[in-house]
C-alpha positions as CSV (number, residue, x, y, z in Angstrom):
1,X,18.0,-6.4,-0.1
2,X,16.0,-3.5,-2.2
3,X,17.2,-1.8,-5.4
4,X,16.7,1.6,-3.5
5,X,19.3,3.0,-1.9
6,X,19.0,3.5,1.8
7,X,16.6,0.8,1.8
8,X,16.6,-3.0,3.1
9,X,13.7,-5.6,3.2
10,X,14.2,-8.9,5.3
11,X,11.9,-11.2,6.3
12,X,11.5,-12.7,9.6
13,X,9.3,-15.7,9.9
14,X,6.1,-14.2,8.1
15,X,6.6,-10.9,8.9
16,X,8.5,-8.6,6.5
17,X,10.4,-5.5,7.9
18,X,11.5,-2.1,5.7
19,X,14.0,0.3,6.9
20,X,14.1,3.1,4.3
21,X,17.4,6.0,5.3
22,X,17.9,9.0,3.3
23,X,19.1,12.5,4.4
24,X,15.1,13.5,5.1
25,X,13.7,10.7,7.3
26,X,14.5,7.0,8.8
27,X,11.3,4.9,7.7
28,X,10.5,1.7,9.0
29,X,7.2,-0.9,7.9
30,X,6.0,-3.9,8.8
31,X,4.2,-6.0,6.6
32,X,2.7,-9.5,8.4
33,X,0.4,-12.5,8.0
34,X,0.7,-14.2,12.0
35,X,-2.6,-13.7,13.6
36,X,-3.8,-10.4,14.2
37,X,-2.3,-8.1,16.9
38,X,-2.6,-4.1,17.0
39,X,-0.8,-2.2,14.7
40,X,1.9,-0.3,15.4
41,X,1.8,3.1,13.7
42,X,3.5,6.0,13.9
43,X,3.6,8.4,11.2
44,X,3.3,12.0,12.6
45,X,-0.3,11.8,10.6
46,X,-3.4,10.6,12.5
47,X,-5.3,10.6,9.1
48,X,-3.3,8.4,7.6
49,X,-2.5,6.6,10.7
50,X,-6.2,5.4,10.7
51,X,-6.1,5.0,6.8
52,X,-3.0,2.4,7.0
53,X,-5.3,0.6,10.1
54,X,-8.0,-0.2,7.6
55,X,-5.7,-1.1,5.0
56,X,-4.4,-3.5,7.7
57,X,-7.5,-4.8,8.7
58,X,-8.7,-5.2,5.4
59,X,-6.3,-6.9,4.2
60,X,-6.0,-9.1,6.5
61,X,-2.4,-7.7,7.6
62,X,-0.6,-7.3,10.2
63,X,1.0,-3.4,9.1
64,X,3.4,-1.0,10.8
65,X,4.7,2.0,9.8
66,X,6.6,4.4,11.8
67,X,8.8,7.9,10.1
68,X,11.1,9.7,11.9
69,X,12.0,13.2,10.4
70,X,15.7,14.4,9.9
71,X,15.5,17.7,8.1
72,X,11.6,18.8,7.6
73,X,8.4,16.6,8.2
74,X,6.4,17.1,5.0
75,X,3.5,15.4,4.8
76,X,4.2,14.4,1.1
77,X,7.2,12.7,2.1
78,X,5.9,10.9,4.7
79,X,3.0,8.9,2.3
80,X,5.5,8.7,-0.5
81,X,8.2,7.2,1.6
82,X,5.7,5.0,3.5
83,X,4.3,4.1,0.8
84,X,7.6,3.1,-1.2
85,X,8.4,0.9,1.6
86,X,5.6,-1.0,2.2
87,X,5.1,-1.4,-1.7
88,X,8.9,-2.9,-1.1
89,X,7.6,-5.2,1.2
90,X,4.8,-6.5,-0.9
91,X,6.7,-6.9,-3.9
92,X,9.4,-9.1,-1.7
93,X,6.0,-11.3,-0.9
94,X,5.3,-11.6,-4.1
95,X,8.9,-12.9,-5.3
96,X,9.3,-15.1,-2.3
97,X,6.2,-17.1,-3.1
98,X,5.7,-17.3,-7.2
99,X,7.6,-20.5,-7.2
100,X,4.3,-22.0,-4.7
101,X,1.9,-20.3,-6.5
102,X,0.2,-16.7,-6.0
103,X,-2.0,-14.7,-7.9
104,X,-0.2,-11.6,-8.2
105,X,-3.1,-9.6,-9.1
106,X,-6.5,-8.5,-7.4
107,X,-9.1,-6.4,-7.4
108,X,-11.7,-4.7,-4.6
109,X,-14.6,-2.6,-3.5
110,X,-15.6,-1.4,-0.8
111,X,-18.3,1.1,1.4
112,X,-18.0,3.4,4.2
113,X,-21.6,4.8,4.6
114,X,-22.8,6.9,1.1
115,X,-18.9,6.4,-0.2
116,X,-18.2,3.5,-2.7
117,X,-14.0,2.9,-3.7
118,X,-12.8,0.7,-6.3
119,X,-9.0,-0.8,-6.7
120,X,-7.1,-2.9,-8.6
121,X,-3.5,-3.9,-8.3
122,X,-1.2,-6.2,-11.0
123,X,2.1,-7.0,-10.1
124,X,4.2,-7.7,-13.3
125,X,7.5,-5.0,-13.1
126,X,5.1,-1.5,-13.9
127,X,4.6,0.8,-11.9
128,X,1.7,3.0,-12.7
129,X,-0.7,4.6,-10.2
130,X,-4.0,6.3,-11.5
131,X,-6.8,7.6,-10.0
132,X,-10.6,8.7,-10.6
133,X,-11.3,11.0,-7.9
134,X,-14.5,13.1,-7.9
135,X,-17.1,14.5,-4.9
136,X,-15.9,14.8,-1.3
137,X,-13.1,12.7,-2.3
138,X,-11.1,15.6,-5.0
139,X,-11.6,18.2,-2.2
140,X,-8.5,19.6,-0.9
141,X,-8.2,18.7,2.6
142,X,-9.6,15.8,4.6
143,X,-8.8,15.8,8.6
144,X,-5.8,18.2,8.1
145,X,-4.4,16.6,5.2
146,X,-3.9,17.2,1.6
147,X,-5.8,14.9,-0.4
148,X,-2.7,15.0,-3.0
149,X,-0.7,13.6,0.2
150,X,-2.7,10.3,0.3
151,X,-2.3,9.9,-3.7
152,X,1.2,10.2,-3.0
153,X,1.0,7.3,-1.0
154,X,-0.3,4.7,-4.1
155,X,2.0,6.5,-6.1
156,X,5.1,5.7,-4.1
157,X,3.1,1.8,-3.3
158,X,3.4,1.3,-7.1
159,X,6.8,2.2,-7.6
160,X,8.1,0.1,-4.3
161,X,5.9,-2.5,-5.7
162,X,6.3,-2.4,-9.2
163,X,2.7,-2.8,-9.7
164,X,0.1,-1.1,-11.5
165,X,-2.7,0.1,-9.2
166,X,-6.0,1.9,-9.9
167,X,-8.2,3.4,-7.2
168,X,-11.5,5.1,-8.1
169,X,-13.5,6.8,-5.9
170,X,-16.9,8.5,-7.5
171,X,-19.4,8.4,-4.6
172,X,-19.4,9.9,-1.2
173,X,-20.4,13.4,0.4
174,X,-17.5,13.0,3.5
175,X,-13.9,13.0,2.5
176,X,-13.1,11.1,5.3
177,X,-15.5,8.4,4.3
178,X,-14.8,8.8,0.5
179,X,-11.2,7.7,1.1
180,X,-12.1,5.4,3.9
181,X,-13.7,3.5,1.1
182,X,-10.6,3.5,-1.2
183,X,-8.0,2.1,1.3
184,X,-10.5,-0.4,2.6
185,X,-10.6,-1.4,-1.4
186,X,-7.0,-0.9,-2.0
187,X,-7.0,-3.7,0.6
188,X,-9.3,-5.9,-0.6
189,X,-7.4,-5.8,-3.8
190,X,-3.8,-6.4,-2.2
191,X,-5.4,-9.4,0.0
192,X,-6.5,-10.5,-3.6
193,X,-3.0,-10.5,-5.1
194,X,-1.3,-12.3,-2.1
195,X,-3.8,-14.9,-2.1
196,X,-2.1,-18.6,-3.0
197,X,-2.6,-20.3,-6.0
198,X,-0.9,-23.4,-6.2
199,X,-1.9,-23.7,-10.0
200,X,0.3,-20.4,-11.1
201,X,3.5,-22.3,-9.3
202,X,6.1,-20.3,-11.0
203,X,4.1,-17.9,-13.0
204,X,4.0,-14.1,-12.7
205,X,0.8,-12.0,-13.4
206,X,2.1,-11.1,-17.2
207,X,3.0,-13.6,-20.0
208,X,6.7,-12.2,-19.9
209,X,7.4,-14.4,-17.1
210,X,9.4,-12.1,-15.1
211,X,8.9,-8.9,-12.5
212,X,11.5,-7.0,-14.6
């Protein structure tokens, strides 16, 4: 089940699936923690094909994506919607195992040669996304993409997720590098938040007690 239209979220074994419909595209993701395989991966975006890789990697993640256009394949689309799904599938993770015990909130860093990223992620029902982006990282295009494109990704991750998630990246003279850095943080953070803790049985990241 999902509270967006178009979209459902089941779980087989310890892999989660996302099938996200609407009149622009059909969007399926993967999210999985069986032993590593390859990803499968199939945006229509080689850039962020390699980007969701390393978050896979990274995280320690088994993650698919695949987005099949229906009227016109916009790049801004495909990260939001990709993002909004896989965000879907985290937050699914997160409410299937709070009553063992699981952190629910993380934090990373990360390098890719002279670029340094920073993330954080809190799953607690808000979904913020914000971003300090500055060098190579805030130039306009990096390997044929917008940069704005990739944001849209976290942006659509938080509001899947209902999480609040902060990347920052400040260092780095290659854009491909600089954002390299930030989803091999991103990941770091999300691996972070999934972790167990059996001493939080039954407790969510805020005080309220709830993901609502």
């Amino acid at each position: 089940m999902s509270e967006f239209k178009g979209m459902s979220v089941e779980r087989q074994g310890e892999e989660y699936r996302v099938v996200r419909e609407t009149r622009e595209a059909k969007i399926e993701v993967g999210l999985g923690f069986d032993a590593y395989r390859p990803p499968r991966l199939a945006t229509t975006l080689p850039f962020f094909d390699h980007m969701l890789e390393m978050l896979g990697w990274y995280a320690d993640l088994n993650v698919d994506a695949s987005y099949a256009a229906l009227t016109h394949p916009l790049q801004h689309v495909v990260c939001e919607d990709i993002g909004l799904a896989l965000g879907s599938a985290a937050r699914q993770v997160i409410v299937d195992r709070i009553p063992e015990g699981i952190e629910c909130r993380g934090d990373g860093h990360a390098v890719m040669d002279e670029s340094v990223g920073f993330s954080m992620v809190s799953f607690e029902g808000r979904s913020n996304a914000f971003f300090t982006v500055a060098d190579a990282a805030a130039r306009e295009f990096v390997e044929g993409m917008q940069t704005v494109d990739l944001v849209a990704f976290f942006e659509g991750f938080s509001q899947g997720a209902r999480a609040t998630v902060h990347l920052r990246l400040t260092e780095g003279a290659d854009p491909h590098h600089a954002w390299e850095a930030g989803f091999r943080a991103f990941a770091h953070a999300l691996r972070a938040a999934l972790r167990a803790n059996p001493r939080r049985a039954g407790l969510t990241a805020g005080v309220k007690g709830t993901l609502d």
